[in-house]
N, C-alpha and C positions, 0 to 999 in steps of 0.2 A: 794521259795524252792518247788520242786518237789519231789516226791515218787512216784514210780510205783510198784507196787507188787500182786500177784495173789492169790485169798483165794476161798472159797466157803461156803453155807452155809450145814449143817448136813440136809438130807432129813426126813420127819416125817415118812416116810416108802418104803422099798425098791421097792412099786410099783408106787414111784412116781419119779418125773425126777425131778433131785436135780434145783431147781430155788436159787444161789448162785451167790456169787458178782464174777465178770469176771475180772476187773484189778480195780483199784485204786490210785488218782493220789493227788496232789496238787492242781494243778490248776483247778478252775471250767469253765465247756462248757459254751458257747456265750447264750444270751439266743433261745430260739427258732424264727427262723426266720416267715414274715406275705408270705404266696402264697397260689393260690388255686389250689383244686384240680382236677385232668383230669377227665375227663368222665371216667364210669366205662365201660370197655368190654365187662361186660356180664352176664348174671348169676350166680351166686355160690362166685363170685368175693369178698372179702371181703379189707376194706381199713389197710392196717399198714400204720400208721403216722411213718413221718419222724424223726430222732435222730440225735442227735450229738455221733460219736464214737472217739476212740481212738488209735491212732498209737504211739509206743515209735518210730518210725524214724521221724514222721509229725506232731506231738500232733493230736487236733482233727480235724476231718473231717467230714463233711456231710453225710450221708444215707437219700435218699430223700424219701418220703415217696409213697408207689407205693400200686396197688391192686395186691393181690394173689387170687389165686384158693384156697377154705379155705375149711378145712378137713369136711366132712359133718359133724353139730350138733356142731360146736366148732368155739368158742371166740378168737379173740389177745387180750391177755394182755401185753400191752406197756413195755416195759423196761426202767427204771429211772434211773436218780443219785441220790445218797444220801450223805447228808453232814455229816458227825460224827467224833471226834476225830480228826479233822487237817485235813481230808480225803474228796477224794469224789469218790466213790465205785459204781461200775455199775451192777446196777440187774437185771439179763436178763430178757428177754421176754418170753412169752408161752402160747399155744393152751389149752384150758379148755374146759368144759362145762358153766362156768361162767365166765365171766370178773371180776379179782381180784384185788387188789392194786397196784397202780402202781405212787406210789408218790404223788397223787394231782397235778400232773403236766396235764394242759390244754394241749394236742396235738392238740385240734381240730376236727373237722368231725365229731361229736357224742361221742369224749376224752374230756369231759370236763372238767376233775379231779377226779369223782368218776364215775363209771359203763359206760356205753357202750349206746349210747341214735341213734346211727347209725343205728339199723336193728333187727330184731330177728330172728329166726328157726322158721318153722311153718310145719308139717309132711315134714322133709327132703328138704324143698326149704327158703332159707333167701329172706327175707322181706325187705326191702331197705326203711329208713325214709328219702323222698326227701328235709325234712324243713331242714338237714344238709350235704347229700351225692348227688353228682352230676351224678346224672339216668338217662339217658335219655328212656324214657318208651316205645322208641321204640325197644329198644334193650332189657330191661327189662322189664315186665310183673309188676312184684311181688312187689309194693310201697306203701305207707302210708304218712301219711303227719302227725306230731306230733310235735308240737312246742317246741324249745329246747334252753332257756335261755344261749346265748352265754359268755362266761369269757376272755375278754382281757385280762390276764396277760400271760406275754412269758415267763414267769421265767422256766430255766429249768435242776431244781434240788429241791430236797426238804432237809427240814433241816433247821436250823439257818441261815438267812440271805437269804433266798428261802421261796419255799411255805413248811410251818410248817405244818403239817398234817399227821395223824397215822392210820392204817388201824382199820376200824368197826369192832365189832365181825364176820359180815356176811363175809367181804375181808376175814377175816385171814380163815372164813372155805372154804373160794371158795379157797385162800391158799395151803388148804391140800386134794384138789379131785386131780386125777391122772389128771396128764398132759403131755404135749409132748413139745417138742424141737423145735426152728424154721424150717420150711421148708427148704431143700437144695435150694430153691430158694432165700429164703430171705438172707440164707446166703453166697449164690453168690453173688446176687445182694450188700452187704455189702463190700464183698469184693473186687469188681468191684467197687465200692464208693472210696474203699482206695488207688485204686490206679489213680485215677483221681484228676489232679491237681485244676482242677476246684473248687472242693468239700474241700481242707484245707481250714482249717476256717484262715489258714496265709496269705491265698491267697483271698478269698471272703471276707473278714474283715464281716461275719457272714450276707453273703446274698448271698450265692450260686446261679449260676446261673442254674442249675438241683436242684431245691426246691424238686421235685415230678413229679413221672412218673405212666402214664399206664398201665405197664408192669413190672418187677423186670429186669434189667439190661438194659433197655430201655432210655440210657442217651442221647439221639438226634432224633428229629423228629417232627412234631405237638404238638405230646400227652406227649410233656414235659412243665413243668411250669415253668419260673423263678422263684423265690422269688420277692417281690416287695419291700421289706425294710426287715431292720434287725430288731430284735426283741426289741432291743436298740445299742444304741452306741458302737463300738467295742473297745474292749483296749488290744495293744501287748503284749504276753508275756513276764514276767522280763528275763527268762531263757528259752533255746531251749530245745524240749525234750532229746538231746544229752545231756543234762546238769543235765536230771533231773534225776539223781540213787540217791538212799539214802541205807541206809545201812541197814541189812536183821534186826537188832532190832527194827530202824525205821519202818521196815515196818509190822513187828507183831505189835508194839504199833496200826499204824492208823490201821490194817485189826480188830481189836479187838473192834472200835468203829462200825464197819457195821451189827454186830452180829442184833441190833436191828432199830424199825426205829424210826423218830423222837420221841419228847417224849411231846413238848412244843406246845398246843393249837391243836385243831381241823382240821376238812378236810376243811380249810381257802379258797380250788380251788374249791369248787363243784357248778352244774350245778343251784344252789339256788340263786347266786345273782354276782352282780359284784368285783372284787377283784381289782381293779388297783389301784397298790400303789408304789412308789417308794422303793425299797428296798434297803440296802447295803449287799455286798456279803463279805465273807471273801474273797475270789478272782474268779472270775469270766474271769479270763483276756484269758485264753486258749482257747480250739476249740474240742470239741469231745465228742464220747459218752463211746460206750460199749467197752471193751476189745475185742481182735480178737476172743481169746478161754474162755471157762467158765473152771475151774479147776474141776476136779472132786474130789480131794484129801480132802476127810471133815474132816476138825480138831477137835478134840474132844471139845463138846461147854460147858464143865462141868470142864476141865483143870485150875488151880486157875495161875495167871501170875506169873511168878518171879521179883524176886526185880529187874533189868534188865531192866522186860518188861514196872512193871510200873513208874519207871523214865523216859523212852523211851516216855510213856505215856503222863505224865505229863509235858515233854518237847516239844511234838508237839504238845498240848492244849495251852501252852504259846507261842509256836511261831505264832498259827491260831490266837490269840487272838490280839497278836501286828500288826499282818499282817491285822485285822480287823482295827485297829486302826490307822495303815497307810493310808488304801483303804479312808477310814472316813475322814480322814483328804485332801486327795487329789481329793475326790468328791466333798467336800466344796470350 
């Protein structure tokens, strides 16, 4: 079963840019595919790691991971999924002065699950740490070399059945510094992803052949990567996303799990030690990441449910639970 529905999160103050779940679906993204990354262009260049998105006509699809021109003095913080309530809820991404939480999900390049180990600001010019970003120092000047304890695990979602990990006190205040919105770049380039058949994870069975690019919308040329394996083994969706509307109670119950984030064990991805472990997903079986649009509409987060919502509730906790139980049993 699938659910798609649009929520967001309440902002801490109207000077910051509401960071709120974008869509939310059923089925969880493939995990993160293995490729490397292009040479950087240039200076000022900063890397966004690659994502699994969301379409309701194609389920998920690829966004490869490309460099941007990055606002001076400012961070990406990665956008995840998150597991909660039957759901899995997309939390956008956005530009800080510090890198914040972002799931414990390992993207790579200096993403290794907690903080940003790829570069820093240094009077107005970034720093590029070559021991994880591919520089070439003829092009770039400005590099360091700092050793940075790599995490195979591709899992790509956090939650129950994902990487279990809750943000620090330090994330949640980097959390609440003003931020800003993806680049019209990056969100070209996403949506140039959507429409490229290459990029459905229906179609790559979760090893796109545009892994990451040079440039944002730069899907052909040299300075494109394949991917060289999927991050694990692909499994087809039970239902097409044409299949997957649930009903508007359905989908307050799962948007009311995304309110927080996981709650069960530590930052289990950080760049401290290795994680590879076999996991079971409640369903893993789809292709995708972030919703198109992020809603702005914040719903009041002090609202008590109605009886309604939490039967609704209660109903899709037991459906995740059996559909856990199915997966479990069809992995053995």
């Amino acid at each position: 079963m699938l659910t798609v529905s649009v929520l967001s999160l309440s902002t801490a103050s109207s000077a910051e840019i509401a960071i709120g779940i974008g869509i939310s679906v059923r089925i969880g993204p493939p995990a993160l595919p293995v490729y490397a990354q292009p040479i950087c262009p240039g200076p000022g260049y900063l890397w966004t790691p690659g994502y699994w998105a969301w379409s309701d006509v194609n389920g998920y699809y690829w966004v490869p991971g490309t460099w941007v021109v990055a606002p001076v003095g400012m961070l990406w913080t990665p956008g995840y999924w998150g597991f909660a309530g039957g759901f899995y809820g997309w939390h956008a991404g956005y530009w800080g002065p510090h890198v914040g939480f972002y799931g414990g999900i390992n993207y790579g390049f200096g993403y290794g699950g907690v903080g940003f180990a790829g570069g820093e600001w240094r009077s107005g010019a970034f720093f590029y740490n070559r021991a994880v970003m591919n520089v070439n120092v003829i092009n770039v000047r400005n590099v360091y070399n700092r050793t940075v304890v790599v995490n195979n695990t591709h899992v790509a979602f956090n939650g129950p059945g994902g990487i279990e990990a809750r943000p620090t006190p330090q994330e949640e205040a980097y959390g609440r510094e003003q931020h800003s919105a993806a680049l019209g770049a990056q969100t070209e380039h996403e949506h140039a992803a959507s429409q490229n058949r290459q990029l459905f994870a229906s179609e790559n069975h979760g090893r796109p052949a545009i892994a990451a690019t040079a440039r944002p919308g730069e899907f052909s040329g040299r300075n494109v990567a394949r991917a060289s394996a999927a991050g694990e083994p692909y499994r087809e969706p039970k239902m097409s996303p044409q299949e997957a509307r649930g009903t508007s109670t359905d989908n307050r119950a799962g948007n009311r799990g995304f309110n927080e984030p996981a709650r069960n064990g530590g930052n289990s991805n950080s760049s401290s030690g290795s994680n590879d472990r076999s996991m079971t997903r409640p369903d893993n079986n789809g292709a995708g990441s972030r919703g198109q649009m992020s809603s702005r509409d914040n719903p009041k987060p002090n609202s008590k449910p109605t009886k309604q919502e939490k039967q609704a509730q209660k109903k899709a906790e037991k459906q995740a639970k059996a559909e856990q139980k199915r997966q479990a049993r069809e992995d053995r």
